[in-house]
Backbone as a chain_set.jsonl record, in Angstrom:
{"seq": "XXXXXXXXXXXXXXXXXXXXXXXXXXXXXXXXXXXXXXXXXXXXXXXXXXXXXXXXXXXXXXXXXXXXXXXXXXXXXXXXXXXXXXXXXXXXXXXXXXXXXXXXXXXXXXXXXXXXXXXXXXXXXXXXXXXXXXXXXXXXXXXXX", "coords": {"N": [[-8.247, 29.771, 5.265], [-8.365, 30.282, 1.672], [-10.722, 28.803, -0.6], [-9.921, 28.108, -3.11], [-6.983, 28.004, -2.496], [-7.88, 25.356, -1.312], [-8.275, 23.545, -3.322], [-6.632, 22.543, -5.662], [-5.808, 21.751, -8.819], [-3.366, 19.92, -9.175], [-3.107, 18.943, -6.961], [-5.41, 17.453, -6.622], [-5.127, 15.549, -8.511], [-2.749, 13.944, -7.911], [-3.554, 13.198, -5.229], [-5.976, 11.743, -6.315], [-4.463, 9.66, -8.352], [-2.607, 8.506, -6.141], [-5.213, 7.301, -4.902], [-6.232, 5.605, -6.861], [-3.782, 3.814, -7.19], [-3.799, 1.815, -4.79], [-6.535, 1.08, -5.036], [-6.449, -0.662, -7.195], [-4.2, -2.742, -6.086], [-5.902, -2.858, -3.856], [-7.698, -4.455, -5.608], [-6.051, -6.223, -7.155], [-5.383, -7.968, -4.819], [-7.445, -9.293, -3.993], [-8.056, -10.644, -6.285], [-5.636, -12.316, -6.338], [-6.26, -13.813, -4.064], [-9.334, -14.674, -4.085], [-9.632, -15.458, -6.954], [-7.35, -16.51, -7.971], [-7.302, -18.401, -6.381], [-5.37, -18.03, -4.173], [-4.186, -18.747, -0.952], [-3.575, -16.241, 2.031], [-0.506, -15.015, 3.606], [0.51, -14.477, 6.677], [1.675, -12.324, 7.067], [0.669, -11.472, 4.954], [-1.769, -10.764, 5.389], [-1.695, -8.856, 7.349], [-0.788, -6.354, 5.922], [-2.783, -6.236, 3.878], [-4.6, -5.515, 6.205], [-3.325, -2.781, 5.853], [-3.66, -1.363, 3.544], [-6.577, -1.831, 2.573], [-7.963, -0.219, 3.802], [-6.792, 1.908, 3.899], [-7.437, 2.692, 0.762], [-10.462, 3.615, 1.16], [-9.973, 5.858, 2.707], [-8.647, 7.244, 1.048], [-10.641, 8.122, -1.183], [-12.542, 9.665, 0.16], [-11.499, 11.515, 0.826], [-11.036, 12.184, -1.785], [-13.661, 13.168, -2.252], [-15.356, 15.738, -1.064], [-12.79, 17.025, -2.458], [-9.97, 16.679, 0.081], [-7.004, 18.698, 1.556], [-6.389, 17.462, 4.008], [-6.445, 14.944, 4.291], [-3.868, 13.686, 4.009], [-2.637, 13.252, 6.44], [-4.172, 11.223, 7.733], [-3.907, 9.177, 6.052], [-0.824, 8.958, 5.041], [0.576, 7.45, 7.524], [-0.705, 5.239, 6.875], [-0.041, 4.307, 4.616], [2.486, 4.088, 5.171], [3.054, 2.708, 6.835], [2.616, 0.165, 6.25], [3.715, -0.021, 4.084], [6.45, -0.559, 5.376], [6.147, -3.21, 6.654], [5.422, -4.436, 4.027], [8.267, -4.359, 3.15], [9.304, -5.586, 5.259], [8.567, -8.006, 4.704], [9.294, -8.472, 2.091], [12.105, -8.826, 2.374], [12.313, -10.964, 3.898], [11.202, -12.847, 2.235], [13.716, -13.227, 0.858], [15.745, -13.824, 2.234], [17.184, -12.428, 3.513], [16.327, -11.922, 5.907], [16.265, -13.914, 8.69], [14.691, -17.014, 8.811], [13.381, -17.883, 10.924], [12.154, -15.219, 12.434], [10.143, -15.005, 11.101], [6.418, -13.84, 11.295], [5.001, -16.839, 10.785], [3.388, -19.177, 11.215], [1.386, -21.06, 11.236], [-0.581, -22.626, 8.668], [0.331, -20.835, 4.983], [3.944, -20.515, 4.867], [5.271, -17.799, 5.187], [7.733, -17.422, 3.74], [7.811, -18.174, 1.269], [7.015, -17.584, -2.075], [4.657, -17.373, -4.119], [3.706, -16.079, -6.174], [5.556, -15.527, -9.338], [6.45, -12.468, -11.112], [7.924, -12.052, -14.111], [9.836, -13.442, -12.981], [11.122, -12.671, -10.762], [9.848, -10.718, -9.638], [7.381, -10.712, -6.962], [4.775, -11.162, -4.628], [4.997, -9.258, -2.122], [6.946, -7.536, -3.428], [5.228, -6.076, -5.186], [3.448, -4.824, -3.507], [4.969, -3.329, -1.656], [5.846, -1.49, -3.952], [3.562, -0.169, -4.151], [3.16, 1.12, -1.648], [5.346, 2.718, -1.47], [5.077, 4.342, -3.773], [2.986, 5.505, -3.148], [3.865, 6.506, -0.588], [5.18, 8.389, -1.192], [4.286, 10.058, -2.951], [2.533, 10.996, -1.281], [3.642, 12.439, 0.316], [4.657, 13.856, -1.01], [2.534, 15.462, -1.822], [1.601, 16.66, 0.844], [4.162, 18.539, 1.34], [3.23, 20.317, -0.412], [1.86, 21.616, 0.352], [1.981, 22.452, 2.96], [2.903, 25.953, 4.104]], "CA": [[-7.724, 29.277, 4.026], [-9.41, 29.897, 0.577], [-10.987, 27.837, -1.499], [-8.864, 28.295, -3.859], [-5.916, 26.788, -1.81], [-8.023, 23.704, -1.032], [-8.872, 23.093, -4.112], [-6.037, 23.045, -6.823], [-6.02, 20.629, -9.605], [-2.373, 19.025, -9.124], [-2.811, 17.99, -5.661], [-6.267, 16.742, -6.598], [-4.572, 14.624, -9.573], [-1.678, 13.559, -7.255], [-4.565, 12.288, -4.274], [-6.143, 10.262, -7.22], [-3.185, 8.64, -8.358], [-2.803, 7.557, -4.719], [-6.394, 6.168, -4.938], [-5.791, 4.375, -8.271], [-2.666, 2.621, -6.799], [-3.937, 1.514, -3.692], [-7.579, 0.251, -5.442], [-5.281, -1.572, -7.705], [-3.648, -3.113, -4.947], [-6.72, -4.022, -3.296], [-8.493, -5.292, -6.568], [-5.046, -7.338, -6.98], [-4.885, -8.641, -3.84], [-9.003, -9.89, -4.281], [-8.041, -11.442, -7.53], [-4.842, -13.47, -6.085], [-6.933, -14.783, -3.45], [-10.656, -15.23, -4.567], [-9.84, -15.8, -8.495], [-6.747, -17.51, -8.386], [-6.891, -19.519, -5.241], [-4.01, -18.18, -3.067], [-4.087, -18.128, 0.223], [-2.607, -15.357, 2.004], [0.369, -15.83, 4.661], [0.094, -13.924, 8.016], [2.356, -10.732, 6.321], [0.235, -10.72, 3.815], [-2.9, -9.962, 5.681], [-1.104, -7.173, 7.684], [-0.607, -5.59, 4.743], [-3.857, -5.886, 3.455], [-5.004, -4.592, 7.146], [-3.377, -1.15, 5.764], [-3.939, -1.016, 1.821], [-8.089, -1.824, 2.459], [-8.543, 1.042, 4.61], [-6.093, 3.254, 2.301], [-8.399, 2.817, -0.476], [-11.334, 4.027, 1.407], [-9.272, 6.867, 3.478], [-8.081, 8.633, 0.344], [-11.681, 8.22, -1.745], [-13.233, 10.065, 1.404], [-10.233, 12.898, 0.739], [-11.41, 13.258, -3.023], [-14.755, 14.011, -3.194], [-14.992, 16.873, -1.786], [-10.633, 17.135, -2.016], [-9.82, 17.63, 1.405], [-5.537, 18.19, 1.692], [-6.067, 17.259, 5.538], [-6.642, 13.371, 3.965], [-2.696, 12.973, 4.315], [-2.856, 12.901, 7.784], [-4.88, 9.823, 7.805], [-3.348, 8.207, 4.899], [0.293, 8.912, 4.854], [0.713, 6.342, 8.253], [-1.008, 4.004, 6.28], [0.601, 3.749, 3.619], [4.211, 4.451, 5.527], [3.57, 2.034, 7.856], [2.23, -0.889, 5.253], [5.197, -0.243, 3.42], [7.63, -1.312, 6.478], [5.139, -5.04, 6.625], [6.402, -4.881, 2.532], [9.82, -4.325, 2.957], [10.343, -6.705, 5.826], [8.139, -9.386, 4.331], [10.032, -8.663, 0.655], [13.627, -9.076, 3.521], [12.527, -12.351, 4.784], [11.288, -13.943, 1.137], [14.895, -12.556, -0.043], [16.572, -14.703, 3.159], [17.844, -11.442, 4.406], [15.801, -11.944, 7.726], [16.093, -15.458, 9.202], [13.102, -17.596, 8.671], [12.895, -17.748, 12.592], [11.394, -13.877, 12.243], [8.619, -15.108, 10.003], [4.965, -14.618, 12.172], [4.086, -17.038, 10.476], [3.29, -20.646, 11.603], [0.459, -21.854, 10.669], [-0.751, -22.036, 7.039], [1.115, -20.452, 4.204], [4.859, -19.69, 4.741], [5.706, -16.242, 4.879], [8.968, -16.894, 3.134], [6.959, -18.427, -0.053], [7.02, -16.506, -2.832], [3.543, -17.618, -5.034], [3.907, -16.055, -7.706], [6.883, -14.444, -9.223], [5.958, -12.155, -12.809], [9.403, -11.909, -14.448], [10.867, -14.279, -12.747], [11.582, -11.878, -9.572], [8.372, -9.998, -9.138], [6.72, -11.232, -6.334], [3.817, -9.972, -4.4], [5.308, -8.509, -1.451], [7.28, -6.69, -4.156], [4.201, -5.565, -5.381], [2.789, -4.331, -2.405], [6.093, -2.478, -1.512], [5.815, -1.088, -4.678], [2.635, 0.381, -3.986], [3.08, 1.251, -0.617], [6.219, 2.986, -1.444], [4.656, 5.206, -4.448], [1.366, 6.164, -2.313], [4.057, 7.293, 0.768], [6.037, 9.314, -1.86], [2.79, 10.84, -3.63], [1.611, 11.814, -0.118], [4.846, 13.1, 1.007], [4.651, 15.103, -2.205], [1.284, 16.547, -1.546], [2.062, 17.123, 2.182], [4.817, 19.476, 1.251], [2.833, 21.467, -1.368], [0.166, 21.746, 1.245], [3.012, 23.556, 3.742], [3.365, 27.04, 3.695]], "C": [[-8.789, 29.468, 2.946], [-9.867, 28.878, 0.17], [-9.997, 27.304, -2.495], [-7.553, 27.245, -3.517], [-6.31, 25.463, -1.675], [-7.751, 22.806, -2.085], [-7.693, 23.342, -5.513], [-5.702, 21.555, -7.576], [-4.298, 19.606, -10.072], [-2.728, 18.212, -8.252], [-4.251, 16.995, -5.526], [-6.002, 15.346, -7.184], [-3.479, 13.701, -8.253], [-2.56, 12.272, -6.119], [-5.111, 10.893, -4.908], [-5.507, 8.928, -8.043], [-3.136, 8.378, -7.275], [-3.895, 6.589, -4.832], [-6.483, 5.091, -6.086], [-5.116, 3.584, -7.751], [-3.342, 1.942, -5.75], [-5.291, 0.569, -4.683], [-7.168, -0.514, -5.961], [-5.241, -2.54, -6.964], [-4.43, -4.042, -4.467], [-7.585, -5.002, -4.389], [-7.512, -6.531, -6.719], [-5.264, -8.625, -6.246], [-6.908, -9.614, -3.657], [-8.38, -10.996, -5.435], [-7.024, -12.18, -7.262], [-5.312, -14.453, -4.999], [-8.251, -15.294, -3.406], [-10.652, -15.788, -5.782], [-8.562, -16.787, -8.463], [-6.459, -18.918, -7.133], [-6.107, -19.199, -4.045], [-4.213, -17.614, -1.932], [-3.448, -16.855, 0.928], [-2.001, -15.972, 3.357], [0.008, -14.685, 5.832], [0.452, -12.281, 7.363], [1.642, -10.319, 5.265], [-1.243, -9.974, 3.881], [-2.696, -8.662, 6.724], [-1.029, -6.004, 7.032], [-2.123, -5.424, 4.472], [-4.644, -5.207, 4.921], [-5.091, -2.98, 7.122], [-3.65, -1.053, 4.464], [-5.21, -1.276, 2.283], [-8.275, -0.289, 3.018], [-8.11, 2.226, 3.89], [-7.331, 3.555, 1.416], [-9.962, 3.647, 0.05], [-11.18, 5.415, 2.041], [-8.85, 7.851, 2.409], [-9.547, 8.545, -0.559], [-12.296, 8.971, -0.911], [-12.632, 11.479, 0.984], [-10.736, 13.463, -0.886], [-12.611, 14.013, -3.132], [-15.282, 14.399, -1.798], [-13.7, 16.745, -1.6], [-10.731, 17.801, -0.503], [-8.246, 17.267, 1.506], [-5.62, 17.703, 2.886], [-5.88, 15.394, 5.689], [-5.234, 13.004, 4.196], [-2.199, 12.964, 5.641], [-2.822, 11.719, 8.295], [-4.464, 8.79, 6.73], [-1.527, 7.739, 4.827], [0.783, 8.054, 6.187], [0.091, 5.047, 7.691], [-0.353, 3.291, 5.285], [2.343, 3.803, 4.187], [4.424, 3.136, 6.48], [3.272, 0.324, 7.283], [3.367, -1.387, 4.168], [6.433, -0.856, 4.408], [7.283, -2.487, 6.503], [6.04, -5.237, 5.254], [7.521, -5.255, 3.007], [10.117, -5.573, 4.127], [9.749, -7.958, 5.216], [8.9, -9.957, 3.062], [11.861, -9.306, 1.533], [13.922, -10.753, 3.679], [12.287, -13.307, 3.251], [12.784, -13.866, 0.763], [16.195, -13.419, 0.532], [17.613, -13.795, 3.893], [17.329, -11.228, 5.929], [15.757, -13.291, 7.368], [15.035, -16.001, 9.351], [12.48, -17.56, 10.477], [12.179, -16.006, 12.974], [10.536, -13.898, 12.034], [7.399, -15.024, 11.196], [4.431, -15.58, 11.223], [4.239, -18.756, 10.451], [2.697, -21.187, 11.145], [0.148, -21.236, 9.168], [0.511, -22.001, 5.862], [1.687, -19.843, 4.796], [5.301, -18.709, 4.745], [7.175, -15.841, 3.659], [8.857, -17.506, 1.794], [7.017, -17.823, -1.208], [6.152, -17.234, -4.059], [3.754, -17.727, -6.233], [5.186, -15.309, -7.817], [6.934, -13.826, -10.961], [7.419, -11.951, -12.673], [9.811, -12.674, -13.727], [11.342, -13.59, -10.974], [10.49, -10.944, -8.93], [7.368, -10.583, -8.038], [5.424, -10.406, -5.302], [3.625, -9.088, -3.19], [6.054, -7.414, -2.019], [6.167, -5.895, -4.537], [3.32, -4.324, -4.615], [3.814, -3.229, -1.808], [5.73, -1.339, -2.564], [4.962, 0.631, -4.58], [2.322, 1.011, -3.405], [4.144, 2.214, -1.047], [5.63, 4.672, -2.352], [3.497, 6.429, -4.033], [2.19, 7.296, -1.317], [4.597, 8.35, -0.052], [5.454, 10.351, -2.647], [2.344, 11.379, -2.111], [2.631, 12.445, 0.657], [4.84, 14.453, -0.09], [4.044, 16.097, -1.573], [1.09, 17.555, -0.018], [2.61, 18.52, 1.618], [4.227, 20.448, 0.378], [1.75, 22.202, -0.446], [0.941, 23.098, 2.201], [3.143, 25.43, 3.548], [4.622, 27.623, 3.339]], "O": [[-9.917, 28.996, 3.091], [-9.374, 27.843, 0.618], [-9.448, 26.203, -2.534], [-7.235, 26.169, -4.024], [-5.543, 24.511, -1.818], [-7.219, 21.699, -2.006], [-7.911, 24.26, -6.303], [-5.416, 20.506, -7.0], [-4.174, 18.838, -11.026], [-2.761, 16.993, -8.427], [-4.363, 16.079, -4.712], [-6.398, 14.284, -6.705], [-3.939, 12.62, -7.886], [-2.394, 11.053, -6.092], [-4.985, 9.717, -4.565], [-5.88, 7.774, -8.25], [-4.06, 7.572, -7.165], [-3.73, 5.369, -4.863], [-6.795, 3.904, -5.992], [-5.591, 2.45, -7.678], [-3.46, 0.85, -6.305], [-5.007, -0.58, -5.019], [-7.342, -1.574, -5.36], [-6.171, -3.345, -7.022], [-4.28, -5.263, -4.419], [-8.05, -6.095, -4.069], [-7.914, -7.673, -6.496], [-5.326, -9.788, -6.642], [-7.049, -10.647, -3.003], [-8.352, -12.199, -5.174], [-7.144, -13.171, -7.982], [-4.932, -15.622, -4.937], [-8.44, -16.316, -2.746], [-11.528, -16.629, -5.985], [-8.75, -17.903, -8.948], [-5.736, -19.914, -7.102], [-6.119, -19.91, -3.04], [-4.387, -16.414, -1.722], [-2.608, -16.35, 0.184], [-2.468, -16.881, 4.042], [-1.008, -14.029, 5.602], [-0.338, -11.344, 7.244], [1.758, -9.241, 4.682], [-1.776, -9.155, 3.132], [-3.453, -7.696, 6.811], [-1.176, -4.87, 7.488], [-2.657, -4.399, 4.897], [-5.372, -4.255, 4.642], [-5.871, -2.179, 7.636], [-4.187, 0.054, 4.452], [-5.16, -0.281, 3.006], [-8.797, 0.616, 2.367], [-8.741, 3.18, 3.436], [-8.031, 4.566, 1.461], [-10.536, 4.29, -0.828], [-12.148, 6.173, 1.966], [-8.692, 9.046, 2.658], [-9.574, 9.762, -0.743], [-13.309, 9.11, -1.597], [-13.363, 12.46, 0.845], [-10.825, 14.643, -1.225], [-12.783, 15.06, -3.756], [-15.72, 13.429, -1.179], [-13.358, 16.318, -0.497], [-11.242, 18.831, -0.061], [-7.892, 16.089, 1.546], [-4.49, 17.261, 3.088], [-5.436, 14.733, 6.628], [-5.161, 11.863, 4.651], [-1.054, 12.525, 5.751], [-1.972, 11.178, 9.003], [-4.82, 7.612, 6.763], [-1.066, 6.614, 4.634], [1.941, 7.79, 5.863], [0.427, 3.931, 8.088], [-0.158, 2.085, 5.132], [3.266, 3.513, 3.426], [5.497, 2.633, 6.813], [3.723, -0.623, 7.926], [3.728, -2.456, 3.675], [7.266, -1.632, 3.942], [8.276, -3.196, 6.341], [7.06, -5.924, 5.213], [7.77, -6.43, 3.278], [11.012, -6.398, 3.943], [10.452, -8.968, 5.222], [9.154, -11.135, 2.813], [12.542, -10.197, 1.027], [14.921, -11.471, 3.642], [12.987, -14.299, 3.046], [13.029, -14.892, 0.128], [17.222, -13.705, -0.082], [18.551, -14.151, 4.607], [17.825, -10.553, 6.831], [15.411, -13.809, 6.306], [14.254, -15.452, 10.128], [11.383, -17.255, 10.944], [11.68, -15.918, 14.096], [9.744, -13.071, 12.486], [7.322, -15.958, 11.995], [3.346, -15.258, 10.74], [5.051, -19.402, 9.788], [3.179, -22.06, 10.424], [0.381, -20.147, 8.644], [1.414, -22.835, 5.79], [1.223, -18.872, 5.395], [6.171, -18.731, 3.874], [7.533, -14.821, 3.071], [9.858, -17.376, 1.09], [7.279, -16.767, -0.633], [6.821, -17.69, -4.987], [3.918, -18.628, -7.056], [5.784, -14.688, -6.938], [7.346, -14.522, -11.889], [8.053, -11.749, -11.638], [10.997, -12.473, -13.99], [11.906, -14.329, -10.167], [10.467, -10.577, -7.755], [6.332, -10.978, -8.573], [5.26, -9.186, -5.32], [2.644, -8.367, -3.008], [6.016, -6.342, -1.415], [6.243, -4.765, -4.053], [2.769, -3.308, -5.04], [3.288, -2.164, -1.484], [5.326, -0.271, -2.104], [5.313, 1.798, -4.76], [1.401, 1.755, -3.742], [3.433, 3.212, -0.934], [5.705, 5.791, -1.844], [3.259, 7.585, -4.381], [1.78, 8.436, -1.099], [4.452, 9.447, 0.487], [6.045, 11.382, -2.966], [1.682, 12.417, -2.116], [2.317, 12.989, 1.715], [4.99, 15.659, 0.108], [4.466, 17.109, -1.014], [0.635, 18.688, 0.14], [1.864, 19.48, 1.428], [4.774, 21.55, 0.411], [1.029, 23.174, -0.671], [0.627, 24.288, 2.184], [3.631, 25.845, 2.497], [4.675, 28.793, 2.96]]}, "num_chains": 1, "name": "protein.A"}
């Protein structure tokens, strides 16, 4: 493979948008539980189990750009996004609170904060998780021959 191929300035842009969202994410998720107080619930440190490592897994991929980074990233973020979506399921009362792991502590089916009124921060995290798998699904396919 050339250089050339490794190295082309969409899929570099595309990687870093991944790393933006995800640092985000984890700067977020620092600042709802060191700055504003909030505990997190069992789903919510699952999640953060795969967004921390994201953030360090695609920064590794930019400098030098390596396309082989969606490998190692695109299960992270694909599989962080499924924790979202069922944790966003169960605040929503579409999964039965008897689903929740979560016993001790903070609730799983809680919902902290809520910006707008409906924004909450498994939404958030979905969000994030969702944009990263769809940015690395992108880059995947450009990568393809």
């Amino acid at each position: 493979m050339t250089e050339a191929k490794n190295l082309s300035e969409p899929d570099w842009a595309i990687l870093f948008v991944c790393w933006l969202l995800a640092s985000a994410a984890t700067l977020g998720s620092f600042f709802f539980s060191e700055v504003m107080e909030l505990p997190p619930c069992s789903l919510c440190w699952i999640q953060r189990v795969f967004m921390f490592p994201l953030t360090i897994v695609l920064l590794v991929g930019l400098f030098p750009f390596d396309p082989r980074v969606v490998r190692y990233a695109l299960p992270l973020a694909a599989i962080g996004g499924a924790f979202a979506l069922y944790h966003l399921l169960l605040q929503a009362g579409l999964v039965p609170e008897s689903g929740a792991p979560c016993h001790q502590g903070v609730p799983c089916t809680e919902a902290q904060i809520q910006v707008f009124g409906f924004v909450s921060i498994p939404m958030l995290s979905l969000l994030v998780f969702a944009s990263v798998t769809g940015l690395l699904a992108l880059l995947k396919r450009r990568q393809s021959p």
